[in-house]
N, C-alpha and C positions, 0 to 999 in steps of 0.2 A: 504493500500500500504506500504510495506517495505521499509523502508531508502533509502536503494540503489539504487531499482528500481527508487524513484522519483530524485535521481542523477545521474543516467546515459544518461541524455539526453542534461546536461551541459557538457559532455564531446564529440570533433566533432566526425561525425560518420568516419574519415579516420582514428581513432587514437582508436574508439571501436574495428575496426577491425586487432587493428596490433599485431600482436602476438610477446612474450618478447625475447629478444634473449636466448641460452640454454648456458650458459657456459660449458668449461670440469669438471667434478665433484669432488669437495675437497676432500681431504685425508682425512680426517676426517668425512665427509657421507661416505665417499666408505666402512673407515672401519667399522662404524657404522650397516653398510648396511648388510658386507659381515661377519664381526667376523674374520678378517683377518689381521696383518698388511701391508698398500699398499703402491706401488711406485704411484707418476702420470707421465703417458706419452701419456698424451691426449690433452695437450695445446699449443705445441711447447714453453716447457721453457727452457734455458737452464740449461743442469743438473749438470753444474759445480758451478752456482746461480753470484751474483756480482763479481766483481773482487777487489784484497785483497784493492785498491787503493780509489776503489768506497765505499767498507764498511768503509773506514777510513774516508772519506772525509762526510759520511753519519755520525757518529760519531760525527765530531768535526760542524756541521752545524746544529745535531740538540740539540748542549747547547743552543743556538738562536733562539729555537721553538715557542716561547712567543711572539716574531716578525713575523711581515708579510712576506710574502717573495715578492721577484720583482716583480711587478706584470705581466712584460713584458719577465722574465728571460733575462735579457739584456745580463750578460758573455756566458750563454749559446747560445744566438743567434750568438752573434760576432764571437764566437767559430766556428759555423757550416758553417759561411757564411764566414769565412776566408779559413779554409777548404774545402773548394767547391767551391770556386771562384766567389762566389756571395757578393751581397751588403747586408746589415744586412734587410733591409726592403722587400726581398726577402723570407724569413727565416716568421715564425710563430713556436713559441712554443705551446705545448696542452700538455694536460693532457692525454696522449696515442693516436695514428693516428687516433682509432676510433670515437673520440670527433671531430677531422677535418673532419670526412666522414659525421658526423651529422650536422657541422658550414656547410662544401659542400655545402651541400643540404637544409638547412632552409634561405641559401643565396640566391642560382640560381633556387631554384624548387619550386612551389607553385601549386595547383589544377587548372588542365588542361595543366599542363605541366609533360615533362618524363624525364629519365635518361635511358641510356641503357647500357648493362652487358652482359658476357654472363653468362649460366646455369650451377652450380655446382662451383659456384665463393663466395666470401666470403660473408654470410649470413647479415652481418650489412649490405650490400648496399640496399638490400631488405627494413632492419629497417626504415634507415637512411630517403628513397625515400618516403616512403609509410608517417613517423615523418610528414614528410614538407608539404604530400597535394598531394605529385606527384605520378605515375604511373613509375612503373619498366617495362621496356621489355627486357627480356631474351631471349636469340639466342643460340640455340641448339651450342652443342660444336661438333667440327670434333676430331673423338675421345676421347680421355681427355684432349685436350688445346681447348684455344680459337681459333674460326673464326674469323678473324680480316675483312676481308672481309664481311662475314653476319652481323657484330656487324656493319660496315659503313652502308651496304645497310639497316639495321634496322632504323639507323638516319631518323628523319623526322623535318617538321617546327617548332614542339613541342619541337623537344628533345634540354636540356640544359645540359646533363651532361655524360658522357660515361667515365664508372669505367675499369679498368682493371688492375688486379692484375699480379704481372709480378715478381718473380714467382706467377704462381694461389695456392690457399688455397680455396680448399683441397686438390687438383691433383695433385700440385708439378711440373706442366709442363710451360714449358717458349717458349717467342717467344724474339727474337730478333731484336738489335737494327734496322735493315734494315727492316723489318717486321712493326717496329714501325713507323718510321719518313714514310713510302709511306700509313698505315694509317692515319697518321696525315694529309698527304697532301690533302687526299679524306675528311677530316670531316670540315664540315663549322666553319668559324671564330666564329658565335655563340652559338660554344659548347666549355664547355671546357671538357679536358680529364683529368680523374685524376688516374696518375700510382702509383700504390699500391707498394710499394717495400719494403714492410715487411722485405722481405727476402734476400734483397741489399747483403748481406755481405756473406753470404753464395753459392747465386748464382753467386756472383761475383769467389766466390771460383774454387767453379766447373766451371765458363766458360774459365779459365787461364787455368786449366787440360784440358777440350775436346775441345778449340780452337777456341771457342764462341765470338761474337762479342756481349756483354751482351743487355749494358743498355749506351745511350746515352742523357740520361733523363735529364740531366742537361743542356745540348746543347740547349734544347727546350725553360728553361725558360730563359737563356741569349737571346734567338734569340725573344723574347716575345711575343710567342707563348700563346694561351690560355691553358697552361698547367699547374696543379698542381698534383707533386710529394712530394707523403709521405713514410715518414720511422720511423723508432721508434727505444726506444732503449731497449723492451720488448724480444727480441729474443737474438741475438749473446750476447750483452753485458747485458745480466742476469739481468734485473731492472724492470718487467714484473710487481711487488707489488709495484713499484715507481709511474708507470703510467705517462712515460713520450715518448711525441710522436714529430713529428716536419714536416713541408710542406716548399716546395721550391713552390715560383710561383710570378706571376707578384703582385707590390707593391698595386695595384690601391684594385685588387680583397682581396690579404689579409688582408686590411684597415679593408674592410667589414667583413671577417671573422672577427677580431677580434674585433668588437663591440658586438659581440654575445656572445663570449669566457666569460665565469663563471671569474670573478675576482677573483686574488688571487690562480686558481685553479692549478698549478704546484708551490709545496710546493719547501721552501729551501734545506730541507735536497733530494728530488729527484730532483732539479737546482744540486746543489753540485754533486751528486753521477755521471747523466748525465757528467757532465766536467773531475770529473776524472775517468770514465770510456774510455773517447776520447782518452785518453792518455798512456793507458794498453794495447797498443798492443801484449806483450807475451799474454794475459788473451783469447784476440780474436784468435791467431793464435793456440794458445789449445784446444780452444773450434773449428774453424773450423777443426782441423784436426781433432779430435775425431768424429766430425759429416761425416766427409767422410769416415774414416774409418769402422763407425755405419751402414752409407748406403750402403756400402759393404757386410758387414756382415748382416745386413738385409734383403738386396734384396734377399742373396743367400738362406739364411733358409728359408724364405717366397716360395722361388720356391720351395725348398727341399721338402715342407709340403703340393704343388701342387697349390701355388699361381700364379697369375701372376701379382708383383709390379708395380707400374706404374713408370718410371725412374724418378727421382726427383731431383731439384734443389732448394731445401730447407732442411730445417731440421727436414723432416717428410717424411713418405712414408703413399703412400694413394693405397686401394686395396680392388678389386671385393672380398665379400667372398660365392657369390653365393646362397646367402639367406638372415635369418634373420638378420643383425650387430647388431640390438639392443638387441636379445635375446645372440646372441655370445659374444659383447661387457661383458654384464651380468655374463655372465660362468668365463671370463678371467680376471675379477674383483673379480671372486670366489677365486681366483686363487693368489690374490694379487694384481694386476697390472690395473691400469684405461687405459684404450686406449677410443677412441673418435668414438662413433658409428655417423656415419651421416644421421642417417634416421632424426633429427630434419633438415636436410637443406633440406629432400625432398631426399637424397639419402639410400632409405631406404637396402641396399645388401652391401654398402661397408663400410670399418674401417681407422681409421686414426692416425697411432705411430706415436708417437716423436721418436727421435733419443736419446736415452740415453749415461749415462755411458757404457763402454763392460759389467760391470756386472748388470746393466739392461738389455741391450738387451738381453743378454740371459737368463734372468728372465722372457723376454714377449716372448718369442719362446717358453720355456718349458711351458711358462702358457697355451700359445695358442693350442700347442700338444699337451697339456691333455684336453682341453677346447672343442677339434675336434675329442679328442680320434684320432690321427694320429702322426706315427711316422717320425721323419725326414730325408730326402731321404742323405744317404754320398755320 
């Protein structure tokens, strides 16, 4: 018998079966790969990176590196919960949202219990559910957003947890505050929901242009609701290699998450970078308007070349390409340019841009026109 084999039965059988998450593919495999040099615009980063205020503050925090950092990031808590109008013990810091989706769910889920989501929603709740023991159910989406009505009627005596991304990732599609709170009112006190708002600051963006009533998601945890919302500061404010995440919700629940939370695991110099990123408002309102402007000019080439974008409220555009994505993906990475095929979430036909610089975007338009052999409709 081989090593291995006589150690794979120490491992439980819900955790032989869980498959790794796929990240977007580093510049350096890409180029490796392709003999090219490449952009990425497969992970929603942003393409302007920190702001000059966060690289400073990263700087002078890490002469200090030799030192622990807080283990609790205290200024950065007080910081967000002054900000938001909450009490600091509302507040949990992490080492990116994703790490809270996994504290989630090895707190509230164990075997024989679920969490529910809907289908084509971000791939860690799958991980996350499956880490702790528990059972995922997925609910077909109406279109490309979520059913917020099938996701309730899904609920059963089981379920402890119901994810929903708001905006969703990979679709880009949102539902609104009024949407939210009359789902809320249908789902029992023994669930909690937890709104993913990755994309807070961008969908915040666009709901001021189209006249959206966005995101009342803080309402929920003053009124002490069983709700946990997370955000990060991996998107807008460019700290994505920092790995710093953060959840609003009632004190009693985040007690618990943080017994779990990795000690020590948000370092000083990404405490620091986070605080003075809070404070670069020019840095944020650059980067939103280049992403509105990106999505404009995306959406339109994407039709030009006979797509049909899916409207987005984030800082990505996600789209049918009517076949293989991961063999297209491939071609367009020939090409230079990483984009994000989704057949690893089980969407194996569509692709998912980030929103770059102008002179990306149209880097991944030309790349994808030769990639399709199609030219662009004026």
């Amino acid at each position: 018998m081989k090593p291995s084999d006589s150690w794979k039965h120490l491992v439980p059988d819900h955790l032989r079966k869980l498959g790794p998450y796929t990240p977007g593919k580093p510049i350096k495999q890409a180029e490796k790969e392709s003999g090219v040099a490449c952009i990425k615009m497969a992970s929603n980063e942003n393409p302007f990176g920190p702001s000059p205020q966060a690289l400073e503050a990263m700087h002078h925090a890490a002469l200090e590196s030799n030192l622990y950092p807080d283990n609790d990031a205290t200024e950065l808590r007080v910081q967000l919960a002054r900000r938001n109008g909450l009490e600091p013990d509302q507040v949990l810091v992490t080492d990116g949202s994703t790490v809270l989706l996994d504290l989630i769910a090895r707190t509230l889920l164990a075997p024989s219990l679920n969490a529910v989501t809907s289908a084509r929603s971000f791939i860690v709740y799958l991980i996350a559910t499956r880490a702790a023991g528990g059972e995922l159910i997925e609910v077909p989406m109406r279109g490309d957003s979520y059913d917020l009505d099938a996701i309730a009627d899904a609920v059963n005596e089981d379920t402890r947890v119901v994810y929903l991304a708001n905006p969703n990732n990979p679709t880009g599609t949102l539902f609104d505050a009024a949407a939210t709170r009359r789902f809320l009112d249908r789902v029992p006190q023994s669930v909690f929901v937890v709104i993913d708002e990755a994309y807070y600051d961008f969908a915040t963006h666009f709901a001021k242009q189209r006249n959206v009533d966005y995101s009342h998601s803080l309402d929920y945890v003053r009124e002490g609701r069983p709700v946990i919302v997370l955000r990060t500061f991996s998107k807008a404010h460019g700290l994505a290699g920092l790995r710093v995440g953060y959840g609003f919700g009632p004190p009693e629940i985040l007690a618990y998450l943080e017994r779990l939370r990795t000690a020590f695991s948000v370092s000083a110099v990404a405490e620091a970078a986070a605080i003075a990123a809070l404070d670069d408002t020019e840095h944020i309102r650059k980067t939103l308007e280049n992403n509105d402007q990106g999505v404009q000019y995306l959406a339109e080439k994407l039709k030009g070349l006979g797509y049909q974008p899916v409207p987005t409220w984030a800082n990505f555009i996600y789209f049918d390409v009517g076949g293989d994505a991961a063999a297209l993906a491939k071609r367009i990475q020939a090409e230079g340019v990483i984009v994000r095929s989704l057949a690893p979430w089980g969407i194996s036909t569509a692709i998912r841009v980030t929103v770059g610089t102008p002179e990306q975007n149209q880097r991944f338009i030309a790349a994808l026109a030769k990639a399709t052999d199609r030219a662009t409709v004026q």
